[in-house]
C-alpha positions in Angstrom: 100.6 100.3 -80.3 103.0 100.9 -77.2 102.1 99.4 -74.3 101.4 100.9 -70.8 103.8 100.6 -68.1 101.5 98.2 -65.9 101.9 96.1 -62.8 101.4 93.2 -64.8 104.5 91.6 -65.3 103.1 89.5 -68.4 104.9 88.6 -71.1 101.8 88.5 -73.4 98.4 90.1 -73.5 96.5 87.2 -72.1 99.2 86.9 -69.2 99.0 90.6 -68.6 95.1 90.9 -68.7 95.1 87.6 -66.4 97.2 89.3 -63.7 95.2 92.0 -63.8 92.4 89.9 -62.6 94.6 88.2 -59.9 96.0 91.5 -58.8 92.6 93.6 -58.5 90.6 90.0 -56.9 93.8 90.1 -54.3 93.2 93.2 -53.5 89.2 92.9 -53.3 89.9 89.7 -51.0 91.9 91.3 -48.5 89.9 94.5 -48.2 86.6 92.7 -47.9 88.8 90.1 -45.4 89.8 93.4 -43.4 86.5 95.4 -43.6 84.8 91.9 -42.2 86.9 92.1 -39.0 86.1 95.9 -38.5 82.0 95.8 -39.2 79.8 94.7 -35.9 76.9 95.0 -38.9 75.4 91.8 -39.8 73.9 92.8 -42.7 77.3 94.5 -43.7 78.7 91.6 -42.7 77.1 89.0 -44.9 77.4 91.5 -48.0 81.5 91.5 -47.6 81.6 88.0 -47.3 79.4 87.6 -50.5 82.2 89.7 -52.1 84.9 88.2 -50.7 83.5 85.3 -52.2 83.1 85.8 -55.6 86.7 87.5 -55.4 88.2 84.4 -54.5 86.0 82.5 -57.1 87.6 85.2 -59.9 91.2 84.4 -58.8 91.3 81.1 -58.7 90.0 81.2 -62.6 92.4 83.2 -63.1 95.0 81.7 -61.5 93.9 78.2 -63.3 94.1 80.3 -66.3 97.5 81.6 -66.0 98.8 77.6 -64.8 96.9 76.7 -68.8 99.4 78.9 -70.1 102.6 77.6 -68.1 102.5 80.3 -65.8 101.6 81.7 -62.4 99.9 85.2 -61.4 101.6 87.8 -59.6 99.2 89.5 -57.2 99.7 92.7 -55.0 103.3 93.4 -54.0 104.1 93.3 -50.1 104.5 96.8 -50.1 101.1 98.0 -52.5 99.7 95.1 -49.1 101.1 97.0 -46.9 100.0 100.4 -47.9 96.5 99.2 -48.4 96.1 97.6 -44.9 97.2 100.4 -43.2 95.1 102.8 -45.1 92.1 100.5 -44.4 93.3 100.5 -40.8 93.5 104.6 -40.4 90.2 105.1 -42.2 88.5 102.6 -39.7 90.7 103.7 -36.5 88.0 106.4 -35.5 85.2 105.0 -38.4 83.8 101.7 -38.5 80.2 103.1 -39.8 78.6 101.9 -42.3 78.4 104.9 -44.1 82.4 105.3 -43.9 83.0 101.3 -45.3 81.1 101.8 -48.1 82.8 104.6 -49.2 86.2 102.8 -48.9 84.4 100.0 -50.8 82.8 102.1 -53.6 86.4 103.5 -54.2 88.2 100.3 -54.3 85.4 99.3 -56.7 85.9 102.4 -59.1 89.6 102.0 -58.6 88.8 98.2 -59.6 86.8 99.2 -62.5 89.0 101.7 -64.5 92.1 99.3 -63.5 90.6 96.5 -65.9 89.3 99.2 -68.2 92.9 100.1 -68.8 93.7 96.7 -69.1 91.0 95.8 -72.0 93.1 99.3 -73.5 96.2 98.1 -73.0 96.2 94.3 -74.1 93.5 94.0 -76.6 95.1 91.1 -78.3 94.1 88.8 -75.2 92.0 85.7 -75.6 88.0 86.0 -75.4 88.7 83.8 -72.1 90.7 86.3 -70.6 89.0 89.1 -71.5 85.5 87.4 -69.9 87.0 86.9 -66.4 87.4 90.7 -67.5 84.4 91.2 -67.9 83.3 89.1 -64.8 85.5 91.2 -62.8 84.0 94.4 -64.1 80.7 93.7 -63.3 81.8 92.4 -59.8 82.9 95.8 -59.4 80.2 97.8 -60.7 77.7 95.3 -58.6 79.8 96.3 -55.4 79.6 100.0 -55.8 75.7 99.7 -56.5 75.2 97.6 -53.2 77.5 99.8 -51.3 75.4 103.0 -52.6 72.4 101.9 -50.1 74.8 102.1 -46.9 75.4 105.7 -47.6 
């Protein structure tokens, strides 16, 4: 079975599923972090920092994960940070509704959700471990859209 081309970097299936994880949590954390500074919503508030926080939770387990198997993650690129920060910034420029940081959320979350399905695809030879924090992930995502769904 060939392999995607992924952002991975791994050398092996559980590396490359694990990255995934630290990659797409990353990218969770500093949305959420960003979306946090924009929202005047208290309510809207407390749900980003719930994500935020079971983001971090995911990445460190992955990161411990990656340091079991003598390695280290690679997360989002500076310029994939960049790109994403500045998108987050444009949408919000004129838009800081609720309405309009949902649907930024819902997307990252379905973005979120077919990156790890790809994943599973891609490196199914990775360890049950690996592909629970998956799994974890997945349903993260999914949970995110749902809850976002009521702001719309």
């Amino acid at each position: 079975m060939e392999k995607k081309n992924d952002q991975n970097h791994g050398a092996n299936d559980n590396e490359a599923v694990l990255n995934e994880v630290v990659r797409n949590t990353e990218m969770g954390k500093n949305t959420t972090g960003q979306l946090i500074r924009v929202t005047e919503d208290r309510q809207m508030k407390a749900s980003l920092l719930e994500q935020q926080r079971r983001f971090r939770q995911l990445n460190q387990q992955a990161h411990t994960a990656l340091a079991a198997l003598g390695t280290h993650g690679h997360g989002q690129g500076k310029m994939a940070k960049m790109a994403t920060t500045m998108g987050i910034a444009s949408k919000t420029m004129m838009d800081k509704s609720n309405r309009n940081l949902a649907d930024m959320m819902i997307q990252g979350a379905t973005q979120g959700y077919t990156d790890c399905e790809m994943a599973r695809r891609d490196h199914p030879a990775a360890s049950a471990g690996a592909m629970q924090l998956l799994d974890e992930l997945q349903n993260l995502e999914q949970d995110i859209a749902r809850q976002m769904k009521s702001y719309l």
